[in-house]
C-alpha positions as CSV (number, residue, x, y, z in Angstrom):
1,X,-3.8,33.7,-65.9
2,X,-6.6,33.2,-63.0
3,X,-5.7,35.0,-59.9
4,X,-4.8,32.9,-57.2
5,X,-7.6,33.6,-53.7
6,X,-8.3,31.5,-51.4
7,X,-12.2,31.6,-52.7
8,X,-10.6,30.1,-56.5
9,X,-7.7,28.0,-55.2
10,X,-7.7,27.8,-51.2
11,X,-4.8,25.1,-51.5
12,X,-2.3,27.0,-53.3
13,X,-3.7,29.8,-51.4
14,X,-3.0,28.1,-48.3
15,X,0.9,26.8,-49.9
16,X,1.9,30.7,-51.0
17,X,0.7,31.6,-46.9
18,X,2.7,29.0,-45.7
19,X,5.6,29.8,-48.1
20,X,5.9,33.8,-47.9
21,X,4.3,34.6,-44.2
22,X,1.4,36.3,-45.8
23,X,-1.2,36.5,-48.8
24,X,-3.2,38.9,-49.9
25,X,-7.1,38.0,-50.4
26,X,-8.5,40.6,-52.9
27,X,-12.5,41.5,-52.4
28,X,-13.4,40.2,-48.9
29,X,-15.3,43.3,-47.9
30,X,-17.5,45.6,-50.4
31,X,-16.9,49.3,-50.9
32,X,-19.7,49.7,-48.8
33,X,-19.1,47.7,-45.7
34,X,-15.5,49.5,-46.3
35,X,-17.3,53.1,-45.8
36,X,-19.8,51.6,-43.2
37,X,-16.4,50.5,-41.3
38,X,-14.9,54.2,-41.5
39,X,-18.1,55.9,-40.8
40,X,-17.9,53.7,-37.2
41,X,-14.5,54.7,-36.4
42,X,-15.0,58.4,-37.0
43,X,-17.8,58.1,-34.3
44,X,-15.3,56.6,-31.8
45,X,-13.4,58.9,-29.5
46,X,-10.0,59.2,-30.8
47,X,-11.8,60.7,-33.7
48,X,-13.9,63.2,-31.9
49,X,-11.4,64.8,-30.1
50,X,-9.1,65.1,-33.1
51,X,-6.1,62.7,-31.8
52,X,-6.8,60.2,-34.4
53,X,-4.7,57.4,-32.2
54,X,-5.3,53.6,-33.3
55,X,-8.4,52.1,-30.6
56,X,-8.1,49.1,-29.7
57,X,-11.0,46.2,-29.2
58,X,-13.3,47.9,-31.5
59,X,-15.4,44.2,-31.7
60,X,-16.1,44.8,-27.9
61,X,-18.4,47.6,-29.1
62,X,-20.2,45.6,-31.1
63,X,-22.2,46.3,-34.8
64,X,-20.1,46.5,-37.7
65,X,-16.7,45.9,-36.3
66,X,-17.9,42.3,-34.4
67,X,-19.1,41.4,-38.4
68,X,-16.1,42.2,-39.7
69,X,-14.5,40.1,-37.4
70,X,-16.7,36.7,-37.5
71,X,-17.1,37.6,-41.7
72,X,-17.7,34.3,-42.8
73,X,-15.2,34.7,-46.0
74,X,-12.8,36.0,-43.5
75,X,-13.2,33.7,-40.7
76,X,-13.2,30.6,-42.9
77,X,-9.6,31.2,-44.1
78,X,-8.6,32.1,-40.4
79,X,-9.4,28.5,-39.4
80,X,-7.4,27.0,-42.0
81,X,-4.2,29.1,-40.8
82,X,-4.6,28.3,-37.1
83,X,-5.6,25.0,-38.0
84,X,-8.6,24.6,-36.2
85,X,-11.4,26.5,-34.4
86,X,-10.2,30.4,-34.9
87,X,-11.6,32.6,-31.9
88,X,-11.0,36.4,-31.4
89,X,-8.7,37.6,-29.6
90,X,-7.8,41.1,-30.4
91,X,-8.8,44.3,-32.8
92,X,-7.8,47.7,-33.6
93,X,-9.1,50.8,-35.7
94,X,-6.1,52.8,-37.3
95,X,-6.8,55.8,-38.5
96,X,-3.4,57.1,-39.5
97,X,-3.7,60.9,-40.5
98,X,-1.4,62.5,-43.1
99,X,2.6,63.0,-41.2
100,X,1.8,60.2,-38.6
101,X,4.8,57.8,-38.6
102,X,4.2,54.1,-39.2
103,X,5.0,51.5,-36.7
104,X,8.2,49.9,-36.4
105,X,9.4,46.4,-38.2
106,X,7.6,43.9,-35.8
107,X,6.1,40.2,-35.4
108,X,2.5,40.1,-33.7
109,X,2.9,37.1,-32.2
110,X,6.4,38.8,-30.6
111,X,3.1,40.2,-28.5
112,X,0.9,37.8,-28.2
113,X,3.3,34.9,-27.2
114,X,0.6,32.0,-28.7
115,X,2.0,28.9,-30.3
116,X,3.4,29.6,-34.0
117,X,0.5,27.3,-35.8
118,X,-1.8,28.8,-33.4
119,X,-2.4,32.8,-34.2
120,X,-2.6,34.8,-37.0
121,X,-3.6,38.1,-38.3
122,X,-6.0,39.4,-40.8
123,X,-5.1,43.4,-41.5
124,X,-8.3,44.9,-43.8
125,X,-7.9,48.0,-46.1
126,X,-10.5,49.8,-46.0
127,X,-9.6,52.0,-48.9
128,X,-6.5,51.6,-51.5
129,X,-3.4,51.7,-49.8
130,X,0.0,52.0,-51.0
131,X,3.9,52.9,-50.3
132,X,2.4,56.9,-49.9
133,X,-0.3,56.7,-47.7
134,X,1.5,54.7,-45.4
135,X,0.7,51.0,-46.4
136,X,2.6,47.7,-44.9
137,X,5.9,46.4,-46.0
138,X,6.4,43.0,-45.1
139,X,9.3,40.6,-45.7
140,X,8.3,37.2,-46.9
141,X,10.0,34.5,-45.7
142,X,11.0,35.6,-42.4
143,X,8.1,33.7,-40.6
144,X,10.4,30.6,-40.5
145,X,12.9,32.2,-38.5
146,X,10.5,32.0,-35.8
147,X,10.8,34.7,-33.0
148,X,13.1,37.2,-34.3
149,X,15.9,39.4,-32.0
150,X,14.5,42.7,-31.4
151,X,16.6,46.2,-30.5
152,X,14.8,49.3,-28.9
153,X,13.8,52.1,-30.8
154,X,11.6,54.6,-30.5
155,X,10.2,57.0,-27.6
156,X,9.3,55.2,-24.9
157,X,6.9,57.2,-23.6
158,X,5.2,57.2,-26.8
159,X,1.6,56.0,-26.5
160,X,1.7,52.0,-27.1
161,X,-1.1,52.1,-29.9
162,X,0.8,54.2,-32.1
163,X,4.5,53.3,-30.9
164,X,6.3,49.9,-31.2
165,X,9.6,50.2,-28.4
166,X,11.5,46.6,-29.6
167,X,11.6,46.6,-34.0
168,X,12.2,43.1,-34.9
169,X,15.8,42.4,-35.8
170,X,15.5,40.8,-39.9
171,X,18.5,38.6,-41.3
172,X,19.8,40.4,-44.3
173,X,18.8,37.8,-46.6
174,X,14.8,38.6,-46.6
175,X,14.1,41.4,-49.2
176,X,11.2,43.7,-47.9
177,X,8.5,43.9,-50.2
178,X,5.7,46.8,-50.3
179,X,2.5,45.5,-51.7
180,X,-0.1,47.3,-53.2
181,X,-3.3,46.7,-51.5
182,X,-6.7,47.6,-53.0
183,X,-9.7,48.4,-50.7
184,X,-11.5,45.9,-49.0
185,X,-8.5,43.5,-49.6
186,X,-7.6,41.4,-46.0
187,X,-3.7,40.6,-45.4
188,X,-3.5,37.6,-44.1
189,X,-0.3,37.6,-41.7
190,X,1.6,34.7,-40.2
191,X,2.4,35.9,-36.3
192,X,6.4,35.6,-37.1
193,X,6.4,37.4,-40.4
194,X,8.3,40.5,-39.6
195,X,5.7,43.3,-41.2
196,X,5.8,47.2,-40.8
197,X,4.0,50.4,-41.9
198,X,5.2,53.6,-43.9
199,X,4.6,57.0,-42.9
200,X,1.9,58.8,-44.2
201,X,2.9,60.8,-46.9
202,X,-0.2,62.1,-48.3
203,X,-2.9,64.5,-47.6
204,X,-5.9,62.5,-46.6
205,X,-5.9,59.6,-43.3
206,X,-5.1,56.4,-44.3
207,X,-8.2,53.7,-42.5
208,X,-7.3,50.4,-42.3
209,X,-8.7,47.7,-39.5
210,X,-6.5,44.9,-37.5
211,X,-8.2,41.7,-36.4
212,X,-6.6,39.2,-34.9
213,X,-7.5,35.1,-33.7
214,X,-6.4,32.4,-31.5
215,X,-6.8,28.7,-32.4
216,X,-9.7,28.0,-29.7
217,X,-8.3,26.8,-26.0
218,X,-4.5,28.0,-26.8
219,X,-2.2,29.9,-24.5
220,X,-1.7,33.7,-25.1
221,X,-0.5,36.6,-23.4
222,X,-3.2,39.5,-22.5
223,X,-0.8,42.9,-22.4
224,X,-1.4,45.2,-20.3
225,X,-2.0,47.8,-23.3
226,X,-4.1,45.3,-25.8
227,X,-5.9,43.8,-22.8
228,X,-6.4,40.1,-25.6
229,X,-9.2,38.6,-24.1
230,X,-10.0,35.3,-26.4
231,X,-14.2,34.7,-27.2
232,X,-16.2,32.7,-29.5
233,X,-17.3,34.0,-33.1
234,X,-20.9,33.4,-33.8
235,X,-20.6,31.0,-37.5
236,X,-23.0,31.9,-40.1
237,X,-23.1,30.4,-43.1
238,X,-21.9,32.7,-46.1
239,X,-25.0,34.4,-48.2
């Protein structure tokens, strides 16, 4: 049976999205840009001085992350989910060493506050991630629920990168699922489909990079912590 990808089959793709909250695209990125992707984040401070917390806006500085956010295999599926002209709006570089909790059951756009056609998330794995390295759960369906309650957990005075203070509140009736993702593989994630992250649980840091876009000209909310500042991705045509 052929694997369904939005490269193969972009409408039933597109219908499975739109059904479960997110899909899995295998193969976006190469083992290599994977490693050239790592190789940047070790050079960014929260590597160097051994803290290893999540940075945020990595496309600001430029290079490899601003490709892997305008990526034209990427970026073309992103404008079919927002439904028009995706722009950036927002990245972030998890490291995720071995012991570090996973953040709390949440909804992005429970951040962001765009319109629910309007945003969406593309998470990359930029090595093979499962249930024991601390890989996403996600529960499909719960997208059409909209914007679910939320109950604090947590430290508050846990740094906002690493912590999430409100977990989202999912109905009983949504079974979690935890996918197995294979490097270079991009979730694709609705911005009301509840979605968490395990615990590391093994002995080696767990890389994965969070992009995420804004139909062009929409209403969002900045944070004071993610500081979302929507821009133009340069198109190129893919080789």
């Amino acid at each position: 049976m052929r694997e369904i990808t939005f490269q193969a089959d972009p409408q039933e793709a597109y219908r499975q999205y739109s059904e479960q909250g997110y899909f899995c695209e295998p193969a976006v990125f190469s083992a290599r840009e994977c490693a050239a992707l790592i190789d940047a984040g070790l050079s960014l401070p929260s590597a160097r001085d051994g803290n290893l917390l999540p940075v945020m806006n990595v496309h600001k500085i430029g290079g490899v992350f601003l490709d892997a956010m305008r990526k034209p295999a990427l970026l073309g599926v992103m404008d079919r989910l927002v439904q028009g002209r995706a722009n950036g709006l927002h990245s972030q570089f998890y490291f995720t060493p071995p012991n570090r909790q996973g953040l709390g059951c949440h909804q992005d756009n429970y951040f962001a506050e765009a319109k629910p056609d309007a945003f969406a998330s593309a998470w990359i794995a930029l090595m093979d991630i499962s249930v024991e390295n601390g890989g996403l759960y996600v529960y499909p369906g719960s997208h059409r629920e909209g914007q679910l309650p939320v109950r604090p957990v947590g430290d508050q005075r846990a740094d906002k990168r690493q912590a999430v203070y409100e977990e989202a509140v999912v109905p009983a009736h949504y079974p979690r699922v935890d996918p197995a993702i294979r490097q270079g593989t991009v979730v694709f994630l609705h911005g009301y489909v509840a979605h968490g992250s395990h615990s590391n649980r093994s002995a080696s840091n767990r890389y994965a990079l969070l992009n995420t876009y804004i139909r062009a000209r929409e209403h969002y909310r900045a944070g004071q912590t993610a500081t979302r500042e929507e821009f133009e991705l340069e198109r190129h045509a893919p080789l």
